[in-house]
The first five atom37 places (N, CA, C, CB, O) and aatype in JSON, in Angstrom:
{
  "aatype": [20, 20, 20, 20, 20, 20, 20, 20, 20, 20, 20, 20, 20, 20, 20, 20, 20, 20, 20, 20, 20, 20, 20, 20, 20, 20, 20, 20, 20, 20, 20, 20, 20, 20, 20, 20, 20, 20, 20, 20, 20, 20, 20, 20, 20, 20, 20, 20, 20, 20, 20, 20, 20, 20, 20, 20, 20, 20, 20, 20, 20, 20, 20, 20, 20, 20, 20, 20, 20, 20, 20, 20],
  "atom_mask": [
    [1, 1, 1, 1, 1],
    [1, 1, 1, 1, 1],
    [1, 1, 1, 1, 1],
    [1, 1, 1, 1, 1],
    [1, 1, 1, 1, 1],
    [1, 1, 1, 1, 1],
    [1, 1, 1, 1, 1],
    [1, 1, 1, 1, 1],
    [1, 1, 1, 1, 1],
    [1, 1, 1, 1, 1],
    [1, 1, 1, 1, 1],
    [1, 1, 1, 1, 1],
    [1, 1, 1, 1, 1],
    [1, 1, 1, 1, 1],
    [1, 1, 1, 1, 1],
    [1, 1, 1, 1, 1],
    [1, 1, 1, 1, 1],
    [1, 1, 1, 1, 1],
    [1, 1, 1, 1, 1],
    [1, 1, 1, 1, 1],
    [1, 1, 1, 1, 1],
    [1, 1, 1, 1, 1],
    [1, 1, 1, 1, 1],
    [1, 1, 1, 1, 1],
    [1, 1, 1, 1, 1],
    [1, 1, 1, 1, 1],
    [1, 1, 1, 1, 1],
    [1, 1, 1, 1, 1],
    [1, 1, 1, 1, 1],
    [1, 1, 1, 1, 1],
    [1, 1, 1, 1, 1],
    [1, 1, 1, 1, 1],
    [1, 1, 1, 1, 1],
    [1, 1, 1, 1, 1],
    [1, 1, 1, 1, 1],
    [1, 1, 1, 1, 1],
    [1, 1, 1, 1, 1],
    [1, 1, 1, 1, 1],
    [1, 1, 1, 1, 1],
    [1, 1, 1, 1, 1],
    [1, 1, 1, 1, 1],
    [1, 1, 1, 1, 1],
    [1, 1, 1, 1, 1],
    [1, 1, 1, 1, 1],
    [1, 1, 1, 1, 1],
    [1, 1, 1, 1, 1],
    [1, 1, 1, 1, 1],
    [1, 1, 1, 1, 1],
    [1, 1, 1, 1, 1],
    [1, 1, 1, 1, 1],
    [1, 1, 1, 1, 1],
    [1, 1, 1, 1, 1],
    [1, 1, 1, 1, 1],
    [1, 1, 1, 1, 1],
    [1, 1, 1, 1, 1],
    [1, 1, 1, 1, 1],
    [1, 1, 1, 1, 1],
    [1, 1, 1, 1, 1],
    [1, 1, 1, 1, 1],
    [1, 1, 1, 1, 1],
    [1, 1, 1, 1, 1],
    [1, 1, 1, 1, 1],
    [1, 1, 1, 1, 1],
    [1, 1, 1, 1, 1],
    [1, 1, 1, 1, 1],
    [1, 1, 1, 1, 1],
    [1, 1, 1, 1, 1],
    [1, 1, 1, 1, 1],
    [1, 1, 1, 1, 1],
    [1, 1, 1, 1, 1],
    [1, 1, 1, 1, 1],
    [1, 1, 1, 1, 1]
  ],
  "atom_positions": [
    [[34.31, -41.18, 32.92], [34.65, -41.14, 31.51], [33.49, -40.57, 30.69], [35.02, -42.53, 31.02], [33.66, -40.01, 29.61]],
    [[32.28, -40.74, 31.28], [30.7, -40.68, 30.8], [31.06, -39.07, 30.45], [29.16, -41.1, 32.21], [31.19, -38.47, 29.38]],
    [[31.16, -38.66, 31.85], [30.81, -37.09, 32.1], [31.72, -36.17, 31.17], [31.1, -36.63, 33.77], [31.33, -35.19, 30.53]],
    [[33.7, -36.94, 31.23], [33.99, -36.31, 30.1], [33.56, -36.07, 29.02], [34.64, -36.54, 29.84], [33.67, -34.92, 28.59]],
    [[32.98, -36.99, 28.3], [32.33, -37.03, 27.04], [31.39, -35.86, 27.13], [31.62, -38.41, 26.73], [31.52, -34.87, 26.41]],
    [[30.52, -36.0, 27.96], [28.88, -34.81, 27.81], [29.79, -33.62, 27.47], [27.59, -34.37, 29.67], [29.75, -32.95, 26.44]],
    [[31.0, -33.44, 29.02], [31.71, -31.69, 28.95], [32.04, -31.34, 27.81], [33.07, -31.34, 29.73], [31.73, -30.24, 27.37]],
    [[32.99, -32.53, 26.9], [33.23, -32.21, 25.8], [32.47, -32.04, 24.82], [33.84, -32.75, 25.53], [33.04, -31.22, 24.09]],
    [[31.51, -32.33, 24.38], [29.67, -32.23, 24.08], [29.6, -31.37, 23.82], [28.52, -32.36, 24.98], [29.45, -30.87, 22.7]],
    [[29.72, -30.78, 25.2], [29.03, -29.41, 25.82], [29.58, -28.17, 25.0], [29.43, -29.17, 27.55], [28.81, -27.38, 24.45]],
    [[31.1, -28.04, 24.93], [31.9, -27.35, 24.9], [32.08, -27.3, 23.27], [32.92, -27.76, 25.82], [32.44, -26.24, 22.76]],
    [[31.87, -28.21, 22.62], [31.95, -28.21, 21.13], [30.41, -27.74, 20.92], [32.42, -29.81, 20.38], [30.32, -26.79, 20.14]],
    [[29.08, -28.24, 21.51], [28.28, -27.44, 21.38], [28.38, -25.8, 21.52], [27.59, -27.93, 22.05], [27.95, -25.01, 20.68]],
    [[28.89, -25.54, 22.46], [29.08, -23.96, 22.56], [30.08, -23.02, 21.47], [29.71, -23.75, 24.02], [29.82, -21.9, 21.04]],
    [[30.92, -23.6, 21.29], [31.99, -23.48, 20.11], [31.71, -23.31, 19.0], [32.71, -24.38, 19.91], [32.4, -22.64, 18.22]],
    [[30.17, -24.15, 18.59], [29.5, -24.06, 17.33], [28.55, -22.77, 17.36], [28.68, -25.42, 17.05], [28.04, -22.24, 16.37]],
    [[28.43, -22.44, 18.44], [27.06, -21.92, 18.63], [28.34, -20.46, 18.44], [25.81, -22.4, 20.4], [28.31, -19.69, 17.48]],
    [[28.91, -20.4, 19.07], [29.95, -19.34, 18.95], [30.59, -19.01, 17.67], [30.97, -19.66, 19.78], [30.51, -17.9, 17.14]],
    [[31.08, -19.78, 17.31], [30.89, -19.96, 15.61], [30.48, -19.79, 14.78], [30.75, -20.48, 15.15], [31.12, -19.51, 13.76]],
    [[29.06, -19.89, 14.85], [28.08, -19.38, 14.3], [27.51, -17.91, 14.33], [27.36, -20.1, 14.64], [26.95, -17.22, 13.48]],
    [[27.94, -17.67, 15.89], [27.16, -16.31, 16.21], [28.4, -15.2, 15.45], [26.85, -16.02, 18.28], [28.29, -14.21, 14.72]],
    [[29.39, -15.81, 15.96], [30.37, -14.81, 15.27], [30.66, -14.86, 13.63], [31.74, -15.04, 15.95], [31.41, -14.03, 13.12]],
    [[30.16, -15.68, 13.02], [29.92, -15.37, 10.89], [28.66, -14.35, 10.96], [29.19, -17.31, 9.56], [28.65, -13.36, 10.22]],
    [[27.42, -14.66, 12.01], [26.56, -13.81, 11.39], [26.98, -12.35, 11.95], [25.03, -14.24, 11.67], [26.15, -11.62, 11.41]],
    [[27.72, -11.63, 12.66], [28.39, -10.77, 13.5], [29.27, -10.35, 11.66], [29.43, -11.65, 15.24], [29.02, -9.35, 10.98]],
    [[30.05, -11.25, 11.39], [31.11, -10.52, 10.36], [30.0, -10.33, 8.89], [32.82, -11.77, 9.97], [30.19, -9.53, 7.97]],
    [[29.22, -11.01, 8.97], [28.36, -10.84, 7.51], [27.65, -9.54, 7.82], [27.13, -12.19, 7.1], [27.59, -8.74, 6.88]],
    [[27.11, -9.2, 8.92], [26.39, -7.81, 9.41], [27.72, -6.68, 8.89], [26.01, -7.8, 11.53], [27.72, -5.78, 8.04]],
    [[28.77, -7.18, 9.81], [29.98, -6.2, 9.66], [30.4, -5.63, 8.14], [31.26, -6.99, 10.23], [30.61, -4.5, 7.69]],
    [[30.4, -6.82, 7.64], [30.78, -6.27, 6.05], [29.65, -5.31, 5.17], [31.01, -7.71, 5.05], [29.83, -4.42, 4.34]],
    [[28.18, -6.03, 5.84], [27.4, -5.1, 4.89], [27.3, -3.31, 5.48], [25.72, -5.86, 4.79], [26.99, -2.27, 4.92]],
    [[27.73, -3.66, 6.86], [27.5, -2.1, 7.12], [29.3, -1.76, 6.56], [26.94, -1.58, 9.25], [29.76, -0.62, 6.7]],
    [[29.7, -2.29, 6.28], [31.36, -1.96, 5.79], [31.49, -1.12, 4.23], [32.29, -3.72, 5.55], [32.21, -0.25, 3.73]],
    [[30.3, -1.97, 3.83], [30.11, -1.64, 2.19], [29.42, -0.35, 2.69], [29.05, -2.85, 0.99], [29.98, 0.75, 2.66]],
    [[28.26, -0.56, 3.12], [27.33, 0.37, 2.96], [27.7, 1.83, 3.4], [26.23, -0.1, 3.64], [26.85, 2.72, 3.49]],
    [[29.05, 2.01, 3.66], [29.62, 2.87, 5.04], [30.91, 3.61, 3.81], [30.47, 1.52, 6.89], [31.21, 4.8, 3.63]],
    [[31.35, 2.57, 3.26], [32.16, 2.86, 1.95], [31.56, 3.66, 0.89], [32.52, 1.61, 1.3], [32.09, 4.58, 0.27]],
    [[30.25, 3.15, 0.75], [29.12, 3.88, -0.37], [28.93, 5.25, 0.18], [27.44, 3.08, -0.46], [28.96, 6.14, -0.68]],
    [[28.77, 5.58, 1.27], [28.38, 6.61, 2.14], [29.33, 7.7, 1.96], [28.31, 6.17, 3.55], [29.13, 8.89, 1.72]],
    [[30.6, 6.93, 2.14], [31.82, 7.74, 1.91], [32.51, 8.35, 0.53], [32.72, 6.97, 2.41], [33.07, 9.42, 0.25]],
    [[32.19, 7.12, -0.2], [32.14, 8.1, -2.02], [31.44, 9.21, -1.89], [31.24, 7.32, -3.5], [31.86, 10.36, -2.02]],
    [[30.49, 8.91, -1.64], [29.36, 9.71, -2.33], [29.45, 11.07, -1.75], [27.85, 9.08, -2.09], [29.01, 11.94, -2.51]],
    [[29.96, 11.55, -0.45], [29.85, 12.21, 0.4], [31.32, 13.07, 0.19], [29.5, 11.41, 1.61], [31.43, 14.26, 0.47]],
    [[32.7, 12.03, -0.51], [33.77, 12.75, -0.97], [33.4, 13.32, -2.13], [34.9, 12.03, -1.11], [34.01, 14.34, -2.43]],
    [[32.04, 12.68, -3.35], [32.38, 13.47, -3.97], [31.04, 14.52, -4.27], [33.05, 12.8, -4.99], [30.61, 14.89, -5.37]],
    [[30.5, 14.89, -2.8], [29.65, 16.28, -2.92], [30.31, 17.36, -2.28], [28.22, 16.2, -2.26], [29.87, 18.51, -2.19]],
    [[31.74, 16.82, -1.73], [32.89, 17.68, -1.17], [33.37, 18.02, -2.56], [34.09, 16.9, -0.09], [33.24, 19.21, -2.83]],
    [[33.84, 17.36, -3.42], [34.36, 18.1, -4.82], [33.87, 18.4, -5.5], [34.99, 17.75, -5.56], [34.25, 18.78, -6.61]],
    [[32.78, 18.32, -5.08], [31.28, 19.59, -6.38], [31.28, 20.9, -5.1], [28.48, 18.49, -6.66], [31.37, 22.09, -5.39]],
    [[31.22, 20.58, -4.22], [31.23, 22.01, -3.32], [32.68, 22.87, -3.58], [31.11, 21.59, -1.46], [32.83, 23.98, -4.07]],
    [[33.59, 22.02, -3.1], [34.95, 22.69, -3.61], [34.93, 23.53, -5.13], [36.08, 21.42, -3.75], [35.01, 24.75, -5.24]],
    [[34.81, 22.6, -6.2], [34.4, 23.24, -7.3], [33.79, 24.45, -7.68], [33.87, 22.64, -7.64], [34.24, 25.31, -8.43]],
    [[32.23, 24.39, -6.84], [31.18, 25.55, -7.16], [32.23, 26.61, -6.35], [29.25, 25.34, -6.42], [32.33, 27.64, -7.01]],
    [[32.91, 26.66, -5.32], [33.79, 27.53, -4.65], [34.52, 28.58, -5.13], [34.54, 26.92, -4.19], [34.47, 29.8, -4.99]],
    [[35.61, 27.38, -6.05], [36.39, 27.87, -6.62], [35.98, 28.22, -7.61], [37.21, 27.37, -6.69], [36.92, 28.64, -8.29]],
    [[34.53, 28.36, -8.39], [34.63, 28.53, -9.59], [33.93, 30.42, -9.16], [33.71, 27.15, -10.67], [33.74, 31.34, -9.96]],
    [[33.76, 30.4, -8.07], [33.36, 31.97, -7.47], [34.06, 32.47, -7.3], [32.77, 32.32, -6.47], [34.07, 33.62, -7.73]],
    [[35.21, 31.95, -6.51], [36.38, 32.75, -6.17], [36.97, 33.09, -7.45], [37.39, 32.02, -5.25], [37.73, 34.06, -7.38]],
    [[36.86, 32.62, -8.47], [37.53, 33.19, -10.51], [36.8, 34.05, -10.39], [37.24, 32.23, -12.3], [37.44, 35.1, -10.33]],
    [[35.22, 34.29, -10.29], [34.76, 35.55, -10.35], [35.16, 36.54, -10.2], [34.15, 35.7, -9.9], [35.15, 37.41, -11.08]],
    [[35.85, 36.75, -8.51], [35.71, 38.3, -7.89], [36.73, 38.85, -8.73], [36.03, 38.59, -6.12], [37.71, 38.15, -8.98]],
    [[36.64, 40.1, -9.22], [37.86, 40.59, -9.13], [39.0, 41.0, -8.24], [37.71, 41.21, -9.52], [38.83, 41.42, -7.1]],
    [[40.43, 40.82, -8.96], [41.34, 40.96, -8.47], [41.24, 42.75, -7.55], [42.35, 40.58, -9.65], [40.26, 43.44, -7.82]],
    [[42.1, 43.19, -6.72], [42.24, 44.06, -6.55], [42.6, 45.59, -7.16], [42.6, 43.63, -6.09], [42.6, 46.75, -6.74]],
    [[42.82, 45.05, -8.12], [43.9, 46.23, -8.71], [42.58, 46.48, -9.63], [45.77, 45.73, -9.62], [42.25, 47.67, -9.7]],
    [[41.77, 45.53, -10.36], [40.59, 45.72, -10.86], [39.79, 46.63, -10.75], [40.08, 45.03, -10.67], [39.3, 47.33, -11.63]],
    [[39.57, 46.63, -9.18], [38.66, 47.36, -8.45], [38.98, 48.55, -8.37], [38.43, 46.94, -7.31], [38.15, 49.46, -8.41]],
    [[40.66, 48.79, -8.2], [40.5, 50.04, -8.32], [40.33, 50.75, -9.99], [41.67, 50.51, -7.54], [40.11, 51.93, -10.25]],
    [[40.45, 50.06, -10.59], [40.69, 50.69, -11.82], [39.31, 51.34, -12.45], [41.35, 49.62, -12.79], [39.09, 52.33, -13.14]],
    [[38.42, 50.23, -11.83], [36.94, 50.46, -12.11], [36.25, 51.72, -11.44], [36.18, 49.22, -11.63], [35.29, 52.33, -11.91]],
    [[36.92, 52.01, -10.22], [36.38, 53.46, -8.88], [36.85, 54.31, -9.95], [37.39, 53.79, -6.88], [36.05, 55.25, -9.98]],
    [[37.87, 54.5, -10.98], [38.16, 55.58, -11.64], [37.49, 56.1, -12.53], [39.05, 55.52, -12.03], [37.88, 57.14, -13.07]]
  ]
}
């Protein structure tokens, strides 16, 4: 009856310890979650300043018909 008791002991000891290991596992997780989210704004929006500066070159060129009008 003794020994049940310790196993069970034992086993709620480990459970805690498991318990434990796995909050500090999800608190790591979330900060690289945020930090990974931040990463990702920031990074969508140097994709829409690049897109932007793009397109605002491509208004530049002239059209075709331009070009020729200008060879004349």
């Amino acid at each position: 009856m003794i020994s049940d008791f310790h196993t069970l002991s034992d086993k709620i000891g480990q459970l805690a310890a498991l318990t434990q290991s796995l909050r500090s596992e999800n608190a790591e997780l979330r900060l690289r979650a945020t930090a990974l989210t931040a990463e990702n704004a920031e990074l969508a929006r140097r994709m829409q300043e690049a897109h932007d500066r793009v397109a605002a070159l491509i208004e530049q060129i002239p059209a075709p018909e331009e070009q020729k009008e200008e060879a004349v």
